[in-house]
C-alpha positions as CSV (number, residue, x, y, z in Angstrom):
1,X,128.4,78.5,109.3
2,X,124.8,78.3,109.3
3,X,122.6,77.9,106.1
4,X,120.8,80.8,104.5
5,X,117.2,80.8,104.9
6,X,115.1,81.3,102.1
7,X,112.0,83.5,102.2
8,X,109.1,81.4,103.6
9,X,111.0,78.1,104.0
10,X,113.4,76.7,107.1
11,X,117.6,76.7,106.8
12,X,118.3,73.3,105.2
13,X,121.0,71.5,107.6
14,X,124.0,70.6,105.8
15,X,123.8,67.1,107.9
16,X,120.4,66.5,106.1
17,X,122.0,67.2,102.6
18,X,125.0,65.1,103.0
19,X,122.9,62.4,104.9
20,X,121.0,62.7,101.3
21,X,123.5,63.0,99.1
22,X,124.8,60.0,100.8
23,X,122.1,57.9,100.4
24,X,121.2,58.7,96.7
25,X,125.2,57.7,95.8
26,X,124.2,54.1,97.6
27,X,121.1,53.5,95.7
28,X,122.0,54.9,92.3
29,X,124.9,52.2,93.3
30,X,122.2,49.8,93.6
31,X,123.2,49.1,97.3
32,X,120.3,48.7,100.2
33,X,119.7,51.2,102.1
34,X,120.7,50.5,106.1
35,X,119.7,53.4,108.4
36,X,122.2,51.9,111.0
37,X,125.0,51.9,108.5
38,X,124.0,55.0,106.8
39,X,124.2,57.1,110.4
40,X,127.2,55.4,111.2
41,X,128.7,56.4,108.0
42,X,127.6,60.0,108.9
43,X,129.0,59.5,112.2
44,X,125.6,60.0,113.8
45,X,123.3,58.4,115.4
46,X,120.0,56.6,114.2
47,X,117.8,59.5,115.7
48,X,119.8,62.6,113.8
49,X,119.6,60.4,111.0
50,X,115.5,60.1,110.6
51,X,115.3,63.6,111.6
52,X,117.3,64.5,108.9
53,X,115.8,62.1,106.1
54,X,112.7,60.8,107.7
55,X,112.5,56.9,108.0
56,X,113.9,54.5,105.5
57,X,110.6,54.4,103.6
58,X,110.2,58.3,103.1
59,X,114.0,58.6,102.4
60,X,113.9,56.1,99.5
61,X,110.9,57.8,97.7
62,X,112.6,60.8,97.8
63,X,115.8,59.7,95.9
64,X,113.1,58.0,93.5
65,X,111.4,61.1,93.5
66,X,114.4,63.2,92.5
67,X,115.4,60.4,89.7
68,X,112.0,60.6,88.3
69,X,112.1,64.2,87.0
70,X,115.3,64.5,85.0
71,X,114.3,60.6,83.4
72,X,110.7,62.4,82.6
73,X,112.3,65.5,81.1
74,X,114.9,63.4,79.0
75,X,112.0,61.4,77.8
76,X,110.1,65.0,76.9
77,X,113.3,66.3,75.4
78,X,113.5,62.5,72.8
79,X,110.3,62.6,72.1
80,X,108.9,64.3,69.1
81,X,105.6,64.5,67.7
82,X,102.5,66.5,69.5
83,X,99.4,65.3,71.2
84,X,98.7,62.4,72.4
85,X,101.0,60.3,70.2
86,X,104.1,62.6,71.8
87,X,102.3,61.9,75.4
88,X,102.3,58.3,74.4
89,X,105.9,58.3,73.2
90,X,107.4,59.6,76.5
91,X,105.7,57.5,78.6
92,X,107.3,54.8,76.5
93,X,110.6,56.3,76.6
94,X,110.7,56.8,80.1
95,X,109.5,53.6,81.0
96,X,112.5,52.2,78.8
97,X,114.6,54.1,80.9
98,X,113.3,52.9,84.0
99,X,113.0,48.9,82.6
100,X,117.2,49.8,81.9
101,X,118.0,51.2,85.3
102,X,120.2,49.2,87.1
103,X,119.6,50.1,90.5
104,X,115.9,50.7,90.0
105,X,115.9,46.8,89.0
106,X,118.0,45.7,91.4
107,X,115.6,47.4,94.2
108,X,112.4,46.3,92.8
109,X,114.0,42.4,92.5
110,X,115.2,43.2,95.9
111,X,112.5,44.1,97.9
112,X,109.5,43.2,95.4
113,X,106.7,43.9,98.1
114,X,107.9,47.3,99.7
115,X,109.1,48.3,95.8
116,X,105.6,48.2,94.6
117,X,103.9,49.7,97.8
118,X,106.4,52.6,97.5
119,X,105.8,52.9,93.9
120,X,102.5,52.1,92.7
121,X,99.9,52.7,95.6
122,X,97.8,55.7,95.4
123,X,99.2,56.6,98.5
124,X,102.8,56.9,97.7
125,X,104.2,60.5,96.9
126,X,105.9,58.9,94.4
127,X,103.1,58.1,91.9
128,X,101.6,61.4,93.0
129,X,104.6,63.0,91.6
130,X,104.6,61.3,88.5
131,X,100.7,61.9,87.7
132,X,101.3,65.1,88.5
133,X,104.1,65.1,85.7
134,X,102.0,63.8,83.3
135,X,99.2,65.6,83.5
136,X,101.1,68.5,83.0
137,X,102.4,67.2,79.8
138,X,99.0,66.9,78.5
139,X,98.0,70.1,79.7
140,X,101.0,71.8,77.6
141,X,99.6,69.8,74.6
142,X,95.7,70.5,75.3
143,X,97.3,74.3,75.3
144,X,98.7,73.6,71.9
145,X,95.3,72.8,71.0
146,X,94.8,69.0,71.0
147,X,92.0,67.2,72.0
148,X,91.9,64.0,74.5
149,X,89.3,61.9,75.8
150,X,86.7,63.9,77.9
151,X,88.4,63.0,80.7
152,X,89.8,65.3,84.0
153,X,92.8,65.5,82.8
154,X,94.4,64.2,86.3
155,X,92.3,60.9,86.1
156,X,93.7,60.8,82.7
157,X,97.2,60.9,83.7
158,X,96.6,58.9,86.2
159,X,95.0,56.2,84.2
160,X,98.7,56.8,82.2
161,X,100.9,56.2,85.0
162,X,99.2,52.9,85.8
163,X,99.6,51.6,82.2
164,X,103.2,52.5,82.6
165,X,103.4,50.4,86.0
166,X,101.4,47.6,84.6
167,X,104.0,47.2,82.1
168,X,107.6,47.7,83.9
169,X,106.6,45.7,86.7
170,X,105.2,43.3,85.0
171,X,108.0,40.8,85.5
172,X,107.1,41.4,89.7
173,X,103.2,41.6,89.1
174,X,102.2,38.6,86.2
175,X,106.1,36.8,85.8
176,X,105.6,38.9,81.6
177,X,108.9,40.9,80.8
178,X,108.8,44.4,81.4
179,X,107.8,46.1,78.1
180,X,108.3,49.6,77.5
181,X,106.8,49.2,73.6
182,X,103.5,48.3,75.3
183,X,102.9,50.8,77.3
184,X,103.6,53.4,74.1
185,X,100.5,51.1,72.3
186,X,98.1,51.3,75.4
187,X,98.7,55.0,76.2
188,X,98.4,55.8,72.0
189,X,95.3,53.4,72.4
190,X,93.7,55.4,75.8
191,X,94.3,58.7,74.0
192,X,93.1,57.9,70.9
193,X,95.9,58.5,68.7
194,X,98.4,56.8,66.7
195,X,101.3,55.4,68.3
196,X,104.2,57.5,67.5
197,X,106.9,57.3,64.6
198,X,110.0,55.7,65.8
């Protein structure tokens, strides 16, 4: 049976969503990732496999990617407060949440060099997707009428999501712990604003 196809957008194979669905189980599981094993496991070979999921690279942004936006929206959903002191608080609770994920730890301890380039470069989809994500958040807060820096508000959450980097991969980057308490203080501090009641 084939699958449907949505207006504007190609049939999604069912290879490529159990060959997804697959993978994500791994990581969350805080296993590597082995494209030999992986298509193996599929019973298919190496060739369906990247066609399917891309190369092992793209294929682990993308289960970062979909991990990112319900840890972001959790975060939204604890925080309370407005402005730039709510901003400020879910950046800290999501990087908590990140800092306590098993498998997220276990990959960047892994694979320290090809975590961070995956993760932190200006390059990676990845951080794209996470600026993005907050600079909506600010945008829903500049729409409830409070003020930021004069700032694009995209450089501004970019300049966010690299406070919150600086901090949970700080053990990988300086030999510091990983503090999520800091990066609430430094994104309070950049926005001008009071760090939030706990």
């Amino acid at each position: 049976m084939t699958a449907k196809r949505e207006a504007g957008r190609p049939a999604v194979r069912p290879g490529a969503r159990e060959a997804f669905s697959l993978a994500l189980k791994k990581f969350v599981n805080g296993d590597r990732l082995d494209m030999q094993d992986l298509a193996a496991e599929l019973g298919v070979d190496r060739t369906t496999l990247f066609r399917w999921v891309g190369n092992r690279d793209t294929l682990v942004v993308n289960i970062l990617t979909t991990l990112a936006d319900p840890t972001i929206k959790k975060a939204a959903d604890a925080a309370s407060g407005s402005g730039g002191a709510r901003v400020a608080r879910i950046a800290e609770i999501y990087a908590q949440k990140i800092i306590d994920a098993s498998y997220y730890r276990a990959f960047m301890q892994r694979e320290p060099e090809r975590s961070l380039r995956l993760t932190t470069t200006k390059a990676s989809p990845l951080q794209q997707h996470i600026v993005e994500s907050f600079q909506n958040l600010l945008q829903q807060e500049r729409d409830g009428g409070h003020e930021f820096p004069p700032m694009d508000l995209h450089d501004l959450a970019y300049l966010i999501v690299r406070i919150i980097e600086s901090f949970i991969y700080a053990d990988i980057i300086t030999g510091e712990e990983p503090d999520s308490a800091k990066v609430g203080a430094a994104i309070a501090a950049l926005l001008a604003t009071s760090p939030a009641v706990r």
